[in-house]
Structures are given as structure tokens and as C-alpha cells.
C-alpha positions as a printed Julia matrix, in Angstrom:
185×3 Matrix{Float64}:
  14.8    22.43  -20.17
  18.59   21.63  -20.26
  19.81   17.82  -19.27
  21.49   19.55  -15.8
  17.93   20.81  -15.0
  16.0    17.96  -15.91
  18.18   15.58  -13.69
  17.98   18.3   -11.1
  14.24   18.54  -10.71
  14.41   14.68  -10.82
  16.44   14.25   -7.72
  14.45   17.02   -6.11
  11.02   15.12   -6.67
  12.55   11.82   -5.24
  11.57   12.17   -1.8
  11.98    9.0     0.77
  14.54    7.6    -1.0
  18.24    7.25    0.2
  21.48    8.81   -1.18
  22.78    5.74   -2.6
  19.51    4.47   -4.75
  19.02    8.36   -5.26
  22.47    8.29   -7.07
  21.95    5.16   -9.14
  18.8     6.54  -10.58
  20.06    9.87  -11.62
  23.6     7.6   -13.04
  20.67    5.29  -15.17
  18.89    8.83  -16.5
  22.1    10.44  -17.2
  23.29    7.5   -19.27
  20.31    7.95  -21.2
  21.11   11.21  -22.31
  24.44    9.93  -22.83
  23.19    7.06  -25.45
  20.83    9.87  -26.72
  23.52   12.17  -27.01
  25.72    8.99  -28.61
  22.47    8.04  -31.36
  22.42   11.95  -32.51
  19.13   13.09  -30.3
  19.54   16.73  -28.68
  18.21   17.43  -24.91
  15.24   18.56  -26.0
  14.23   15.44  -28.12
  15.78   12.93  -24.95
  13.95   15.19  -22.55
  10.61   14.36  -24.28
  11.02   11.01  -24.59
  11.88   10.54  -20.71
   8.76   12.47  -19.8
   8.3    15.31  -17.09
  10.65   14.42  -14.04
   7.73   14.77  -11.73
   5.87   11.9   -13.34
   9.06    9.72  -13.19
   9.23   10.52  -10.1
   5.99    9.7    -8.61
   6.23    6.54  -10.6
   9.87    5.73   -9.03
   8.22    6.54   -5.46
   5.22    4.14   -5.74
   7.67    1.25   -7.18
  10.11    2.3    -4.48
   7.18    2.04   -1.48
   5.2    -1.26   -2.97
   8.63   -2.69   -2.81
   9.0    -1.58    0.56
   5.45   -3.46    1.64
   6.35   -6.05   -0.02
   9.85   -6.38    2.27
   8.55   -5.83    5.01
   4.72   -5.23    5.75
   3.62   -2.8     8.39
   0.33   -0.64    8.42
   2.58    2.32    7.81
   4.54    1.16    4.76
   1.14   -0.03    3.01
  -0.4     3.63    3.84
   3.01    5.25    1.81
   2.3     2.5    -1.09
  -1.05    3.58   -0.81
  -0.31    7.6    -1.02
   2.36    7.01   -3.28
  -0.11    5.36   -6.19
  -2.86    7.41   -5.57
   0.0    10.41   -6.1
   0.12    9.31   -9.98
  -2.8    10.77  -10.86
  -6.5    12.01  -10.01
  -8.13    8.84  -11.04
  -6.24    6.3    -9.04
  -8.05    8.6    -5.54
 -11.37    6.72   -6.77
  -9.54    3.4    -8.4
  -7.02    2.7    -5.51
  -8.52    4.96   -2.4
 -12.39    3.03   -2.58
 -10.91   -0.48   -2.43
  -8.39    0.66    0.17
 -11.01    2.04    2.39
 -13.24   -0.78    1.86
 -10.95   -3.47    2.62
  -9.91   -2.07    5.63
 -13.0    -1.61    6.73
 -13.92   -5.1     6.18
 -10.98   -6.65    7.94
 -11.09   -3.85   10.55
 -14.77   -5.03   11.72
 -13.76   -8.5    11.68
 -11.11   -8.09   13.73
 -13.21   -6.22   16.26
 -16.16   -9.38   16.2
 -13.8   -11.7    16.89
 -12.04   -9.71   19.71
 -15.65   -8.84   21.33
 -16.84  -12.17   20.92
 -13.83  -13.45   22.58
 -14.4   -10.95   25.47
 -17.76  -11.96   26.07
 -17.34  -14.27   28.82
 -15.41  -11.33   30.62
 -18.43   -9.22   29.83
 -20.72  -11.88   31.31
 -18.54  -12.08   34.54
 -18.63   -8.39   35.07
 -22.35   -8.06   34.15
 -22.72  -11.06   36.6
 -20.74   -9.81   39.49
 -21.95   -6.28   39.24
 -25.4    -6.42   37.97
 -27.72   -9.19   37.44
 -26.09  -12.4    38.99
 -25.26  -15.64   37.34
 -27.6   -16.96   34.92
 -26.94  -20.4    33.3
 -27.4   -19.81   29.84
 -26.18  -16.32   29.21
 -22.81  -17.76   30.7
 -22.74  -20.85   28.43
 -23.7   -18.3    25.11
 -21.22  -16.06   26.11
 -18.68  -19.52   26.36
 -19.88  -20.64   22.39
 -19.71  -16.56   21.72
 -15.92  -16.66   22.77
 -15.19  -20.3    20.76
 -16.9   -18.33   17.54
 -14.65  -15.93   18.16
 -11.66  -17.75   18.05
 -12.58  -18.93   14.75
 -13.23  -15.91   13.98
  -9.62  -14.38   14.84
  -8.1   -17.41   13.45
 -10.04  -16.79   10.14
  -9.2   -12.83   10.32
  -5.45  -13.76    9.95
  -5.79  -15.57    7.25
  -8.0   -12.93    5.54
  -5.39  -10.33    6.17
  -2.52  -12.01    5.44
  -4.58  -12.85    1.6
  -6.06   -9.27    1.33
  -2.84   -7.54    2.18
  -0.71  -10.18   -0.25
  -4.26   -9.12   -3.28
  -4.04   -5.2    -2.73
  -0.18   -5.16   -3.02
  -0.83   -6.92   -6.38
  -3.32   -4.68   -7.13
  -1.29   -1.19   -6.58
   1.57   -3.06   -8.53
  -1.05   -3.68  -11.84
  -2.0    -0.11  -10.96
   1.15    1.49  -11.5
   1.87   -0.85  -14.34
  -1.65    0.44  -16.03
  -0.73    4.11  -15.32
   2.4     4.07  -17.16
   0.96    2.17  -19.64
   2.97   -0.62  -19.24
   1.09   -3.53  -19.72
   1.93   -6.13  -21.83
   1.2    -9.0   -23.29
   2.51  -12.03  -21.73
């Protein structure tokens, strides 16, 4: 593979990014083969030291989208981080995938007690009006229901906020454990 193709296959696996950062990172790889080039290394050797351009490139994608999250966080930008580490390889569907799908889960269902326990003196209106009639105590559980429930919603923003903020961290120590690039601090 020649340095033209190389940086060509490169650009063509950085998807999502714009023109401008697409530029800079191509400029930053061609002055590597231009140090290379300057140190006595051939295209070849450079080539196999910068690794296959798809791997840089998923790597450059999930860096690019945890960045993003971390910017600005929307359910659709963590999804892309998420995609975008689980792209580097086979075992990060089980390592990152699992956790994602079980913390969602688990803030999803909190979410949805503390909205239905919050709606539960709406509930007990209909149920009263339509159905059954007032009854004392089902009214005042259905009151303590909806107070739960605001602690409940108060305490599921908190949770999200601090299990959004740990899973960013985590796909960031996941892509730095991928490329191998722990070290030690």
C-alpha cells in the first residue's frame, strides 16, 4: 500500500466527521510519513507502524463521538459513542453493549416508577369518578404514592446525570484499553 492510498482509505473510513477536522487529521498522518520519510523509513515500514487505516479510523470515530457526549449530551450522541466503541472490535459488543443495556434499563424503569407513582392520584380520580367511588384510604395511598414519587424523580436525575457522567468514563477507558494505551500514571 502506497502513502497516497493509505491516506486515501483513511479519509474514506472517517465518516461523521467534518471537512475541516477531516483535513487536520490526514495533515497530522501525512506529516508522519513526512518525519518517516525524513528518519530514512520507506512507506511500507511507516505504513506498518501507523496500523490499518480502518482501525485508526474507528478509533478516531469513537474519540471523535465520546467527545461529542461529552459536549453536549443527548440520547442520540451517547447511542453514536456507544456504536462507535463497540465498532473497535467483537469483544467490546459483550464489554460495552451488556452494561449499556443494563444501565438503561435500570434508569429507564426508574424513571417510569416515579412517573406512575406520581400519576397515581390521577389514576385514583379516574378510577373514582368512573368506577368504584371515593374511598378514603386508596385516595390518601395514592397522595403518599405520588410524594414517593417525587423522590423518586428527584433521585432519578441525579442517578442519570452520575450514570451518564460513569459510562462516558467507561467507553473513554475502553477505547484507551483497545488501543492499548494504558499507562501508568
Amino acid at each position: 500500500m502506497s502513502k497516497e492510498a493509505f491516506l486515501s482509505a483513511l479519509e474514506a473510513e472517517l465518516k461523521g466527521l467534518s471537512k475541516a477536522e477531516k483535513t487536520e487529521l490526514l495533515q497530522d498522518y501525512r506529516d508522519h510519513f513526512l518525519f518517516g520519510n525524513e528518519e530514512g523509513k520507506t512507506e511500507e515500514e511507516i505504513i506498518a507502524s501507523l496500523g490499518s487505516p480502518q482501525v485508526i479510523a474507528k478509533e478516531i470515530n469513537a474519540n471523535y463521538h465520546i467527545g461529542i457526549v461529552e459536549d453536549k449530551v443527548s440520547a442520540g450522541n451517547v447511542f453514536r459513542a456507544t456504536w462507535a466503541v463497540i465498532g473497535l472490535g467483537f469483544f467490546n459488543l459483550v464489554i460495552v453493549l451488556a452494561p449499556f443495556i443494563a444501565l438503561v434499563a435500570l434508569v429507564f424503569s426508574g424513571w417510569i416508577t416515579s412517573i406512575a407513582f406520581i400519576g397515581s392520584p390521577l389514576l385514583f380520580a379516574i378510577d373514582a369518578a368512573v368506577f368504584s367511588g371515593f374511598r378514603a384510604f386508596e385516595f390518601f395511598a395514592s397522595l403518599l404514592l405520588c410524594g414517593i414519587g417525587l423522590f423518586i424523580f428527584a433521585f432519578m436525575k441525579w442517578v442519570s446525570k452520575v450514570v451518564l457522567q460513569g459510562f462516558i468514563r467507561y467507553l473513554s477507558f475502553n477505547v484507551s484499553l483497545v488501543k492499548g494505551g494504558l499507562k501508568n500514571e
